[in-house]
N, C-alpha and C positions, 0 to 999 in steps of 0.2 A: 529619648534623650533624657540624662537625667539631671541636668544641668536645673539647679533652683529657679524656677519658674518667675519669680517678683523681682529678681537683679541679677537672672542671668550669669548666675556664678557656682560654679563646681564645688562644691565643698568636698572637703580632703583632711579625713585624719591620718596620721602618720606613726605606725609603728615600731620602735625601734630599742633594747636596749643599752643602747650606745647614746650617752647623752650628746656630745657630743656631733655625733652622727644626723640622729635625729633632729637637733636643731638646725645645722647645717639645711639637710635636707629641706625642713619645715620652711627654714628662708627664702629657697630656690623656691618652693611651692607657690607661695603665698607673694614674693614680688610676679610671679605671672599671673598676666593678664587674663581678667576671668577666672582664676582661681582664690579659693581662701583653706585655710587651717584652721579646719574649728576644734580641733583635738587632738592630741598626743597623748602615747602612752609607752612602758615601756613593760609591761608583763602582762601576761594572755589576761589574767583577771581583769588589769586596770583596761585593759584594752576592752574588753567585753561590759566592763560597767561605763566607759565612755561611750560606748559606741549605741550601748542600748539611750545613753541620756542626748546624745547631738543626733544621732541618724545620718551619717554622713551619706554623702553621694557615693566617692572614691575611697576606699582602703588600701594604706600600700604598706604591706606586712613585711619585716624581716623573720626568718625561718626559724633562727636561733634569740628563742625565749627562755629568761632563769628560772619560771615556773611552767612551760610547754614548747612547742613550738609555734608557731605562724600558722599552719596545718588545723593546728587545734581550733584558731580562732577563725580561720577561715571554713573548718564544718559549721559551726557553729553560729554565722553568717549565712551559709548557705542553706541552716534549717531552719535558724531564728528570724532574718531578715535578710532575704536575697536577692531584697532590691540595691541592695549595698552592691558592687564592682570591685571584686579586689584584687589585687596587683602583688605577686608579689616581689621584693627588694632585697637580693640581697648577695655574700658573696661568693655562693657558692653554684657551681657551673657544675652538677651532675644530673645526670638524666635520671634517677631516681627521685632525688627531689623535685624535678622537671616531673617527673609522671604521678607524684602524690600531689604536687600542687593542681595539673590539671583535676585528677579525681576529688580534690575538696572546692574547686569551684573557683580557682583562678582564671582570669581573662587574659593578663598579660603576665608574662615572668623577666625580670632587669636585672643587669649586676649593677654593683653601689658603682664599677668602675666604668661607667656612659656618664656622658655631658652633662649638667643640671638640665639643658634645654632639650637633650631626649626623653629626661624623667619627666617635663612637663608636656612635652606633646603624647607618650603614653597617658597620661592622664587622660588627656582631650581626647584623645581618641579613643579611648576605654568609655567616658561619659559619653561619646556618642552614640554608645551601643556597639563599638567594634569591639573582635575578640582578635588576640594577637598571637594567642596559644592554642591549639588546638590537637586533637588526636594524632593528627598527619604528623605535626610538627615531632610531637615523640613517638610515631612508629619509627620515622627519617631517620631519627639520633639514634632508636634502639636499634635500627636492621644493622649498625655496625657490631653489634655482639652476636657473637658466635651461639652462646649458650641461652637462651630465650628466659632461663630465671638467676641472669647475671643481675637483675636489679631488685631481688626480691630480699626483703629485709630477713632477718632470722625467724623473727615470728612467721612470715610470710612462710617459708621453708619447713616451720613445720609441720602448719597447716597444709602443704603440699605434702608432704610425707604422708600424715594421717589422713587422709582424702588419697593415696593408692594404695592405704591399706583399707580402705571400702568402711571408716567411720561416715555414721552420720555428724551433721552440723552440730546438735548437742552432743553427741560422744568425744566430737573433737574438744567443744569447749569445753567437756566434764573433763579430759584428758589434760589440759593447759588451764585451765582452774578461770575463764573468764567467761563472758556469758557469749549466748547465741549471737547476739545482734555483731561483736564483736566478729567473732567467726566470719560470720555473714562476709562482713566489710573487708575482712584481710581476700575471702576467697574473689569477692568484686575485682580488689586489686591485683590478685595474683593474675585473676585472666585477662587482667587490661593489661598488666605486665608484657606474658605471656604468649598476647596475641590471639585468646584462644576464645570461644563465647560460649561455652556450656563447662560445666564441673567433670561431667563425664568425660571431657575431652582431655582435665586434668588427668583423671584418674587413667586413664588409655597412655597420657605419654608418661607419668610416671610406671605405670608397667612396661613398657617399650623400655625405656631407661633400664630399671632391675634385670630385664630379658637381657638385655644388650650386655650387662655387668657378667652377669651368671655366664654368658657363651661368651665370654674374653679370660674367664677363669682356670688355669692350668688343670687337668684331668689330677684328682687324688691317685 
């Protein structure tokens, strides 16, 4: 449990850049009981230099940031300090963002439009060690798409591309000008995307796919 051990109280910073929003929120946090706000912020930086100086218990990230996203600050939690719980908040209901926030290490996912009083009991229940998000919950939403890389970003897509034309990890990154580790990450994604648990398994349905193209092709 990660509830402040000397007063029994959840600490909870709040990210948001919507002032408004965010204070709003903060309010609702902070009059429940057992809860406190020990920080606000409203861009990936301020959020990341707050977060390294409070050490909050709970982090509840909106997705859209003016200098990153919610994503960003929530790897970066999950490499720098993963005892943090974070949540994300916010108003967008797509299962892609739904599948990057589980792979950066979110517990729970809310839209702004639930109760104040369901934002504070995910909290509580996020500090007690529950998760609210999980794998199942985005295969559920993904098995309604037909096409298994209907949620892959553009970058994601190239990196599939160039993985069934039989590049390595660094020829891919030399190809798209960023580095390995990067690569790495997009291909993690794509096969969580995907559905799939090895790269060769990439590489098989993107050939299956071109096969499929080539034999629907009118004879020259």
């Amino acid at each position: 449990m990660l509830d402040n051990q000397s007063n029994n109280v959840t600490r909870v910073m709040v990210i948001d850049d919507h002032e408004i929003v965010r204070r709003g929120i903060a309010e609702i946090v902070d009059r429940a009981e057992g809860l406190e706000v020990v920080a606000e912020a409203g861009t990936v930086e301020d959020g990341i230099r707050r977060a390294e100086l409070v050490g909050p218990d709970v982090m509840l990230v909106d997705l859209q940031l003016p200098d990153g996203t919610g994503i960003d600050i929530m790897t970066w939690v999950k490499e720098t300090m993963p005892e943090i719980r974070t949540i994300v908040l916010t108003s967008f209901d797509d299962d892609s963002a739904l599948s990057e926030a589980l792979e950066a290490g979110a517990v729970a996912y809310i839209l702004k439009t639930v109760h104040g009083a369901e934002i504070t009991e995910v909290i509580r229940a996020v500090a007690q060690g529950r998760v609210l998000l999980d794998e199942r919950t985005v295969t559920r939403r993904r098995s309604d798409h037909g096409d298994p890389t209907a949620d892959l970003t553009p970058s994601e897509r190239k990196v599939l591309n160039l993985i069934g034309e039989g590049l390595s990890n660094r020829e891919i990154g030399d190809e798209l000008g960023v580095a390995e580790k990067t690569v790495k990450n997009h291909i993690t994604s794509v096969l969580s995307k995907m559905g799939l648990k090895r790269r060769t398994q990439v590489a098989a349905w993107v050939a299956s796919q071109r096969a499929a193209s080539w034999r629907q092709q009118p004879p020259m």
